[in-house]
Biotite code that builds the C-alpha atoms (Angstrom):
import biotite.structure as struc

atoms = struc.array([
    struc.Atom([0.000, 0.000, 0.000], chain_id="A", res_id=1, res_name="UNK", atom_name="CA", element="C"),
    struc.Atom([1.213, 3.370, -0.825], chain_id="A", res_id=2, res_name="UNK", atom_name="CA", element="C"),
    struc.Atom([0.327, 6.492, 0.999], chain_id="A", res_id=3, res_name="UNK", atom_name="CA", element="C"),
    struc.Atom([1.149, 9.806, 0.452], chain_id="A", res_id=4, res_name="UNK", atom_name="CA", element="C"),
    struc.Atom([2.579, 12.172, 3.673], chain_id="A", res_id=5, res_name="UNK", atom_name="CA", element="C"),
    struc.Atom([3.285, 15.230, 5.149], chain_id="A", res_id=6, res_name="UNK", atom_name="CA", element="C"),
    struc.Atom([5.854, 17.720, 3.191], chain_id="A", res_id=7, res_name="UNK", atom_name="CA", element="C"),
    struc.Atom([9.215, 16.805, 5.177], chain_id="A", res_id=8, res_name="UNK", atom_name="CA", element="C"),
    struc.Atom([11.945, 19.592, 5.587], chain_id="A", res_id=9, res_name="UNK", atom_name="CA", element="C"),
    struc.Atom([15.164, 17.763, 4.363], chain_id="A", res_id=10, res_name="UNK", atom_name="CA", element="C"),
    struc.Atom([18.502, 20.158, 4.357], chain_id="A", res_id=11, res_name="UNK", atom_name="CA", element="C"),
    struc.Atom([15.978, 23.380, 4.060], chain_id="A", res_id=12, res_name="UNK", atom_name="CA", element="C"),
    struc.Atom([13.747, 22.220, 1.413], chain_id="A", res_id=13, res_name="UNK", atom_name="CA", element="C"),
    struc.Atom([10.609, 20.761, 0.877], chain_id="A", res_id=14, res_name="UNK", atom_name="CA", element="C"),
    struc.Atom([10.193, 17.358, -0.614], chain_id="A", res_id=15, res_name="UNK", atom_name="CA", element="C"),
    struc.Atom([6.911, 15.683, -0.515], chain_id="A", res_id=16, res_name="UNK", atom_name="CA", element="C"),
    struc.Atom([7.514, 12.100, 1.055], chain_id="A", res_id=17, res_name="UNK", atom_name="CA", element="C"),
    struc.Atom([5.695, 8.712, -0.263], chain_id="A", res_id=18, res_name="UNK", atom_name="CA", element="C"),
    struc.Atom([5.562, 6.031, 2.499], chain_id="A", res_id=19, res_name="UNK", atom_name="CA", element="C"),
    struc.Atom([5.553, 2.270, 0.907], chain_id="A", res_id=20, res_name="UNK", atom_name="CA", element="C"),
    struc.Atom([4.331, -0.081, 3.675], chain_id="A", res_id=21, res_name="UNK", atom_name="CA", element="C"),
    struc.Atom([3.006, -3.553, 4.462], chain_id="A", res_id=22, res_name="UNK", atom_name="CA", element="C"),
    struc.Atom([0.763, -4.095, 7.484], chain_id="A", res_id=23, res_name="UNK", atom_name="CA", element="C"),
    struc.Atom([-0.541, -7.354, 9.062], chain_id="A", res_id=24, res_name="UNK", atom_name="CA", element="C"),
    struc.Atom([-1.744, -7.851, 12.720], chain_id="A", res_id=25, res_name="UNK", atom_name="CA", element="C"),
    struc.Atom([1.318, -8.242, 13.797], chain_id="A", res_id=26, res_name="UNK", atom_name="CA", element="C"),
    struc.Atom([3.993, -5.636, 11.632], chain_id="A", res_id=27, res_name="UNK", atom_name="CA", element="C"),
    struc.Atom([4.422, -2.766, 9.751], chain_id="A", res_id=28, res_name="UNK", atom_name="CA", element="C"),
    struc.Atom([7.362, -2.406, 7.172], chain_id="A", res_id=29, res_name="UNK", atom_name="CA", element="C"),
    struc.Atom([7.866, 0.573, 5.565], chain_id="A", res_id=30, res_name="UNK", atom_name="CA", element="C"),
    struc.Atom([9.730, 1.691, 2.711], chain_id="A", res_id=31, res_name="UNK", atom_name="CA", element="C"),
    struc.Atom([10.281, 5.859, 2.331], chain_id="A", res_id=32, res_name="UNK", atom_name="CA", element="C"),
    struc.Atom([11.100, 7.913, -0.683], chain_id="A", res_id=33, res_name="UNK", atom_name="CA", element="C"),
    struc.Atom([11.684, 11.371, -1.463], chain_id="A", res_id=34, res_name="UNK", atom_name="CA", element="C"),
    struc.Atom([9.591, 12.464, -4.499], chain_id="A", res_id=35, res_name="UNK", atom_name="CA", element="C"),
    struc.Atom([10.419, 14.666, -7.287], chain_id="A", res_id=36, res_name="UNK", atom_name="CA", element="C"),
    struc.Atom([8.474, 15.583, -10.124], chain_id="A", res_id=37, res_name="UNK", atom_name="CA", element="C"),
    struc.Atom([5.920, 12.717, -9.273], chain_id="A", res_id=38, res_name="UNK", atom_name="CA", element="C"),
    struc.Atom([8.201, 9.805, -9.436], chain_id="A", res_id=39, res_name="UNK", atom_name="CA", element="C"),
    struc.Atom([9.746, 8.180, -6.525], chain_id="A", res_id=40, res_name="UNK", atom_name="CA", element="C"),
    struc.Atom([13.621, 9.277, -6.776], chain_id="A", res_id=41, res_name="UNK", atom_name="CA", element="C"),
    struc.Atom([15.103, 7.831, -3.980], chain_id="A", res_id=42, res_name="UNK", atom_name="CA", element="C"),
    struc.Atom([14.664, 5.576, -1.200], chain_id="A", res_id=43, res_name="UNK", atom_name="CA", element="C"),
    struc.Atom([15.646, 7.359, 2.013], chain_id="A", res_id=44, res_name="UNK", atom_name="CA", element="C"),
    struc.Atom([14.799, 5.167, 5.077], chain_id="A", res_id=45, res_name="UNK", atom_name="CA", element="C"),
    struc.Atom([13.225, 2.040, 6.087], chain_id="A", res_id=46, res_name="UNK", atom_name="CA", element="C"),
    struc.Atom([11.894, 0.543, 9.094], chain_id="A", res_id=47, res_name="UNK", atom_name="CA", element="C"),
    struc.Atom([9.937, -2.350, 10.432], chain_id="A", res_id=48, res_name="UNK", atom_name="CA", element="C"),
    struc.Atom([7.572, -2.527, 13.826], chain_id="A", res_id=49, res_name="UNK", atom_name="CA", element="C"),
    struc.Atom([6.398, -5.494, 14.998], chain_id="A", res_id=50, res_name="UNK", atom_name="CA", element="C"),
    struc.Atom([3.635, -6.067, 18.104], chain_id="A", res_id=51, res_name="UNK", atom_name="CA", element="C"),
    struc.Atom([4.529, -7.913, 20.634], chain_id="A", res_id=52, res_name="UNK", atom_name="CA", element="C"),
    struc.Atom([2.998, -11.116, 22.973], chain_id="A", res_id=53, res_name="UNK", atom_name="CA", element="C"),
    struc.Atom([1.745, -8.683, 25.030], chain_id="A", res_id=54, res_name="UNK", atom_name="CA", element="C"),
    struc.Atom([0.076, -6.300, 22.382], chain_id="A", res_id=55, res_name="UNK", atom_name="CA", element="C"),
    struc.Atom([2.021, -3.499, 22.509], chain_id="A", res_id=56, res_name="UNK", atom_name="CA", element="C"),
    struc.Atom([3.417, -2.353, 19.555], chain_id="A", res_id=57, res_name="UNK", atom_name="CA", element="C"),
    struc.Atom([7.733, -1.311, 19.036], chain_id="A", res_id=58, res_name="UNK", atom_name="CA", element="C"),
    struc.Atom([10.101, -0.336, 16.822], chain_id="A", res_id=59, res_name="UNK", atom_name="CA", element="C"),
    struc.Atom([12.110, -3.732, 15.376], chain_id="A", res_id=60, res_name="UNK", atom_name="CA", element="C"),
    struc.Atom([14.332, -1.985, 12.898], chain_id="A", res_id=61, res_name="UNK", atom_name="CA", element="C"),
    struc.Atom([14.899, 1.256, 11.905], chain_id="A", res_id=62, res_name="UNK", atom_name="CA", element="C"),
    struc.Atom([17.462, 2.970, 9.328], chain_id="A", res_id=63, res_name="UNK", atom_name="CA", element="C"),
    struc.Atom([17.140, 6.238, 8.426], chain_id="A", res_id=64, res_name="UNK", atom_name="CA", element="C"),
    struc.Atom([20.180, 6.958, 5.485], chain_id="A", res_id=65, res_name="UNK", atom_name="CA", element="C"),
    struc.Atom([22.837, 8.967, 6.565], chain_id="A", res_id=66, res_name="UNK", atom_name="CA", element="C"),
    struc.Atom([22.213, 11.468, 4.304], chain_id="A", res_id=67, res_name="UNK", atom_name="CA", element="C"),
    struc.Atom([18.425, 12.517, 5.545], chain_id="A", res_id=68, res_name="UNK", atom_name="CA", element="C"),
    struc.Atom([19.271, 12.130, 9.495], chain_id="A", res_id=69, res_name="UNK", atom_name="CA", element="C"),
    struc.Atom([18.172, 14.899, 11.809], chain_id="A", res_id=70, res_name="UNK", atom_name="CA", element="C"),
    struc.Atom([15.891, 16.371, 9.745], chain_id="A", res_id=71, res_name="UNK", atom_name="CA", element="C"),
    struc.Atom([13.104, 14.575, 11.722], chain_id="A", res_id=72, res_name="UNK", atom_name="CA", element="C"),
    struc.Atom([12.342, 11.500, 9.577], chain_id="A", res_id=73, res_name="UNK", atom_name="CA", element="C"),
    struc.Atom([12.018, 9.137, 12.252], chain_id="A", res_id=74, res_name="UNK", atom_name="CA", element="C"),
    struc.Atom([9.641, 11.184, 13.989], chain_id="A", res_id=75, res_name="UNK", atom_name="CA", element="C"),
    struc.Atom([7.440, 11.424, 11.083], chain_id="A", res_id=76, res_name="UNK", atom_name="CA", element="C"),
    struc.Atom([8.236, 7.313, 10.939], chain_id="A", res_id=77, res_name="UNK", atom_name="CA", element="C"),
    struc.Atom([7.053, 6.964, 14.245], chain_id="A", res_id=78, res_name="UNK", atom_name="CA", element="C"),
    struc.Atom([4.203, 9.302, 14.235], chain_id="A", res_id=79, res_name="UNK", atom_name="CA", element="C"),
    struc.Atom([2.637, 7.407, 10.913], chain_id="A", res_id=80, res_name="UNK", atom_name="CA", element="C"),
    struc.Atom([3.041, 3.963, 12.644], chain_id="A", res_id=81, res_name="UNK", atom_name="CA", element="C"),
    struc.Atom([1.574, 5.486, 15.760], chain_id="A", res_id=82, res_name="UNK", atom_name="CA", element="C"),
    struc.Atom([-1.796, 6.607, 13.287], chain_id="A", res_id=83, res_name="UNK", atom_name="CA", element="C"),
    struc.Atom([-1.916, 2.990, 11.784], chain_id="A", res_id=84, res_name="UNK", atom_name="CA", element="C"),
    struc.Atom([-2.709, 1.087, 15.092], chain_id="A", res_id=85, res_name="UNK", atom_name="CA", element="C"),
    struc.Atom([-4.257, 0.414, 18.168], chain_id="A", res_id=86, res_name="UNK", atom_name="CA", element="C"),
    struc.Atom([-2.582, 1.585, 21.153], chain_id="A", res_id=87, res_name="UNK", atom_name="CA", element="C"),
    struc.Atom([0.761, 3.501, 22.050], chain_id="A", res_id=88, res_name="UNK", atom_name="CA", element="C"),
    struc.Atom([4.236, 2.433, 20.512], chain_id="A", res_id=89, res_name="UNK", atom_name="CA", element="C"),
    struc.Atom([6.722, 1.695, 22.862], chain_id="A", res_id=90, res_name="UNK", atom_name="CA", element="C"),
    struc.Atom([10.634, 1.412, 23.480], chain_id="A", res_id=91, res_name="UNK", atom_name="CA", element="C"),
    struc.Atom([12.147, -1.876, 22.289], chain_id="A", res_id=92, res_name="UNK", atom_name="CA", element="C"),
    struc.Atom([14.323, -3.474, 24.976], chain_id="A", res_id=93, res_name="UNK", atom_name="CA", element="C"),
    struc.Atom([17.835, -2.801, 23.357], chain_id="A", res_id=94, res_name="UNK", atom_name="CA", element="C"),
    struc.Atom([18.330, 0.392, 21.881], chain_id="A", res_id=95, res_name="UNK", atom_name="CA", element="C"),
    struc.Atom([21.551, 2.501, 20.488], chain_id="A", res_id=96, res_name="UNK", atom_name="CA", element="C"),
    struc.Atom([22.128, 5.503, 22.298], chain_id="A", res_id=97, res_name="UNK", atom_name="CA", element="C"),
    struc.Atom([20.845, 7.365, 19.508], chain_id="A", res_id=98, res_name="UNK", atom_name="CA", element="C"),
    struc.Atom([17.337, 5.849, 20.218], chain_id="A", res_id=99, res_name="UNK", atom_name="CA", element="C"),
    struc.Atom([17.345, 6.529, 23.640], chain_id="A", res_id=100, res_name="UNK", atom_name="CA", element="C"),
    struc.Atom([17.963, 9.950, 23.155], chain_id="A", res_id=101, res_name="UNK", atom_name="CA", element="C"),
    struc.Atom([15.123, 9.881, 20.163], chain_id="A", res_id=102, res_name="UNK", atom_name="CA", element="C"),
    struc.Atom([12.290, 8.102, 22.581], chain_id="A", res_id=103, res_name="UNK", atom_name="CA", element="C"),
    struc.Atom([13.209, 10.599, 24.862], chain_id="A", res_id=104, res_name="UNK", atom_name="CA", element="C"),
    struc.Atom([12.199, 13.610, 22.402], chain_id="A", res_id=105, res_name="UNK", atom_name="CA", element="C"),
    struc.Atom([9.019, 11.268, 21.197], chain_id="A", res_id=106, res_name="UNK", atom_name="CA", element="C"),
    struc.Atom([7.541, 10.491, 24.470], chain_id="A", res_id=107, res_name="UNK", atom_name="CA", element="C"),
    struc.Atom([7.314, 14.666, 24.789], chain_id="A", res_id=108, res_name="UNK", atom_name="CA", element="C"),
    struc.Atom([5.003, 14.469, 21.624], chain_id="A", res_id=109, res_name="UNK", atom_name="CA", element="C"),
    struc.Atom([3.080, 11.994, 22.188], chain_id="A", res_id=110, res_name="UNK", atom_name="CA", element="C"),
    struc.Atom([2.075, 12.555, 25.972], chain_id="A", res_id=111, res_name="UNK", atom_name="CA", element="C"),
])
């Protein structure tokens, strides 16, 4: 399924964004691109969340590519996941340091 998103600031300027996912009841994968003139360019992240035996939903893998980091991609990620199910996402047990410090910034949006 194919769904088109919000306009994304990358490196001050404004691409549209086309997420490219697969959902069952029990994990989203999700292919992003940058899109110019209507086509899809380039690939520029992917991710997969998974629910767990308990229900609760978390982040399994994500990658965004070094070239679109900090320009708030994964938040956008996370907030689209967070729209397509039931429930509140939640940490995964072993996390870089880089995701700490992200969950720490998301859990201020989403509370």
């Amino acid at each position: 399924m194919i769904k088109e998103f919000k306009v994304l600031s990358l490196t001050s300027r404004h691409l549209p964004i086309i997420f490219d996912y697969t959902q069952t009841s029990a994990s989203i994968s999700l292919a992003v691109h940058i899109v110019k003139d209507k086509v899809r360019a380039e690939q520029i992240s992917t991710a997969v969340f998974k629910q767990g035996h308990s229900g609760e939903w978390y982040a399994h893998h994500v990658e965004v590519y070094a070239d679109f980091r900090r320009c708030g991609l994964a938040t956008v990620m996370y907030q689209f996941v967070q729209g397509e199910i039931e429930g509140r996402l939640t940490p995964s047990d072993e996390q870089s340091e880089d995701a700490k410090a992200f969950w720490r910034f998301f859990r201020t949006l989403v509370s």
